[in-house]
C-alpha positions in Angstrom: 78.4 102.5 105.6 78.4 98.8 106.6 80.4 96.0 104.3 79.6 92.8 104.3 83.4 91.3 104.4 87.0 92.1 104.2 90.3 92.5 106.6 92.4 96.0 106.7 95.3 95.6 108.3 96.3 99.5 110.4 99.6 100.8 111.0 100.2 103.6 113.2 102.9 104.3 116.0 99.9 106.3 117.8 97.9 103.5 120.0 95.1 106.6 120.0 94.9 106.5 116.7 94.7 102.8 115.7 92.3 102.4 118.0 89.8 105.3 116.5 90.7 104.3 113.2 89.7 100.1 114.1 86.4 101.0 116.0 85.2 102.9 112.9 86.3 100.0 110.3 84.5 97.4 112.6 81.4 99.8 113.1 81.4 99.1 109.2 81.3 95.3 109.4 85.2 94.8 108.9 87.8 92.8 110.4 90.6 94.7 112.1 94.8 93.9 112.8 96.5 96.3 114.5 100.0 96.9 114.5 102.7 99.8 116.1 105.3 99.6 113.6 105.7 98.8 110.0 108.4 95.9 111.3 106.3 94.1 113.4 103.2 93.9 110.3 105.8 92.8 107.5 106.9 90.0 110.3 103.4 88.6 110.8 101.8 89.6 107.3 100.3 87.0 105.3 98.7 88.1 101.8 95.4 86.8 101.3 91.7 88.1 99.0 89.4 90.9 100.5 92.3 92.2 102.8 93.5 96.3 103.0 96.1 97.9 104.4 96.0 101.5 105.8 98.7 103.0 106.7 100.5 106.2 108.1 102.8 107.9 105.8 105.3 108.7 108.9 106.7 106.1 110.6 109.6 105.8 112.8 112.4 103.3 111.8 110.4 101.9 108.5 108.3 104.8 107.0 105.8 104.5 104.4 108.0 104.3 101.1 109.8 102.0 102.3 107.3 100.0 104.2 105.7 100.0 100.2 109.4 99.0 98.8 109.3 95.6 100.9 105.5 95.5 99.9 106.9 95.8 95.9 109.9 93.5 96.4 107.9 90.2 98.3 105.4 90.4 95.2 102.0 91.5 97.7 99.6 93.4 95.8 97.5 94.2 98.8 96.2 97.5 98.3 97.8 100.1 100.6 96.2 103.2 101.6 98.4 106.1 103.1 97.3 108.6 106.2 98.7 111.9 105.5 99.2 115.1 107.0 99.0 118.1 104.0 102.5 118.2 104.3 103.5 115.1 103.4 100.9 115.2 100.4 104.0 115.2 97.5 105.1 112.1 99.2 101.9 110.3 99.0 101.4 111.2 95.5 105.0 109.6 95.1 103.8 106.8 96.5 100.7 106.6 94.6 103.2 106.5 91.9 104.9 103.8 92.7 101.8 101.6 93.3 99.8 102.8 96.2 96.0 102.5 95.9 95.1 105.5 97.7 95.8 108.5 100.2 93.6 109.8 102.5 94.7 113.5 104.1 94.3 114.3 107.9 92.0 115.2 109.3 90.8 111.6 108.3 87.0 112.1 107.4 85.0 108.8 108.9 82.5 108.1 105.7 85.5 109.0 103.3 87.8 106.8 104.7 85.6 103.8 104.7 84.7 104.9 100.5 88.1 104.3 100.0 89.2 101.2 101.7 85.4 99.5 100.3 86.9 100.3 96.7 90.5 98.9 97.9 88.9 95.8 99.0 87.1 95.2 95.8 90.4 95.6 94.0 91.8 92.7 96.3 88.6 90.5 95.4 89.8 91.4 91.5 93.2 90.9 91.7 92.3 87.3 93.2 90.3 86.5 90.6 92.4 87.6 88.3 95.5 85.8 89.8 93.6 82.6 89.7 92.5 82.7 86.0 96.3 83.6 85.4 97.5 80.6 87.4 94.5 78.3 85.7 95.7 79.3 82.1 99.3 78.8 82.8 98.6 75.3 84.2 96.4 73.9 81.3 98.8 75.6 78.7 101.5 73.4 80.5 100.1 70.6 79.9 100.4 71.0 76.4 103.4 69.1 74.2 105.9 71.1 72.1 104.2 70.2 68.8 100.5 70.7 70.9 101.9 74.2 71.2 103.0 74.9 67.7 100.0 73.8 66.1 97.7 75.7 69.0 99.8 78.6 67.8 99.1 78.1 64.1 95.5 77.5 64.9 95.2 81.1 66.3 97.1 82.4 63.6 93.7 81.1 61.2 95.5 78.4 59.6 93.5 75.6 58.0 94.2 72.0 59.1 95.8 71.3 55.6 98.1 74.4 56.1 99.2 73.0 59.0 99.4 69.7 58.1 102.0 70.4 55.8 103.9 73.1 57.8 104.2 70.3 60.0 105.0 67.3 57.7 101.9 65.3 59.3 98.3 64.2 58.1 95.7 66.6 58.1 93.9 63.6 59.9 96.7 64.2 62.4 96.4 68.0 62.9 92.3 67.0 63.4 93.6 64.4 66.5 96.0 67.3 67.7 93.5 69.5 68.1 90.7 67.3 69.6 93.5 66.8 72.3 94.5 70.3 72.7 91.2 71.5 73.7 90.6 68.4 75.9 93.9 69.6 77.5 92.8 73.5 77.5 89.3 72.3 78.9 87.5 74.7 75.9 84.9 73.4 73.6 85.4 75.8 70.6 88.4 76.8 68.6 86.9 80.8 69.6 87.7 79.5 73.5 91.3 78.1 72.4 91.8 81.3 70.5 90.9 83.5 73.3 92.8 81.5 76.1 96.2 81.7 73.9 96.0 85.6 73.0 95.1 86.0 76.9 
């Protein structure tokens, strides 16, 4: 399986196994950061699209719940991908509840692994996109004025520019300037793209 783009970031406290585990994610096209401990990765981590990280469940000093916990708590929505042994498997599931994309059980099986990072890294691609469409509505709705904002409102709500004219005490000739503006501001053409960016 070969993939075109993507980081995964590998923590293990076995040098054997970070190394097996970053020949066969580069064999598949992917960039690789190694680390020993889950200190030493939260030190020098910086979120960013298309990256993974893969994980072992047992760690010395920071283990996997908690390594997720500072995940959780500094907002990174990196998808994280647990190694476990079969005993540790109620823990991973616990994990999964808590937010973890994935577990894979030991013995880690090469064609399996790499399924399940691809699919993690195309949840980091949508989580981008999604983050930047979240960040793009909240900064056109902001550039709306308090009264751009009650009649954008009534506007979803299907009222006419009469009704609104006189829930507002202003012309209807007013309401018809108000909302030329607003969708200049929204940067929609239709009142169907205005009503779909406020219900968003």
């Amino acid at each position: 399986m070969t993939m075109s783009k993507g980081k995964v970031f590998l923590i293990d406290d076995e040098d054997f196994i970070l190394h097996v585990h970053a020949e066969l994610l580069r064999s598949a096209g992917l960039q690789v950061s190694s680390f020993s401990s889950s200190a030493d990765f939260l030190q020098r981590y910086t979120p960013a699209p298309d990256h993974c990280i893969l994980s072992d469940l047992r760690m010395p000093e920071i283990d996997g719940l908690s390594l997720q916990a500072h995940l959780t708590e500094s907002g990174v929505e990196t998808p994280l991908i647990f190694i476990t042994g079969h005993a540790d498997v109620p823990t991973a599931v616990e994990a999964m509840r808590r937010g973890a994309f994935d577990y894979v059980e030991k013995p880690v099986h090469g064609e399996h692994l790499l399924e399940r990072v691809g699919a993690a890294l195309q949840l980091s691609r949508e989580r981008y996109e999604q983050r930047l469409q979240r960040e793009s509505r909240e900064a056109r709705l902001a550039l709306l004025t308090p009264q751009e904002r009650k009649i954008a409102l009534w506007v979803v709500e299907g009222r006419s520019s009469r009704e609104i004219a006189e829930l507002a005490g202003i012309s209807p000739r007013t309401v018809e300037n108000h909302r030329a503006r607003i969708m200049d501001k929204l940067s929609v053409t239709s009142v169907v793209e205005m009503v779909r960016l406020l219900i968003e």
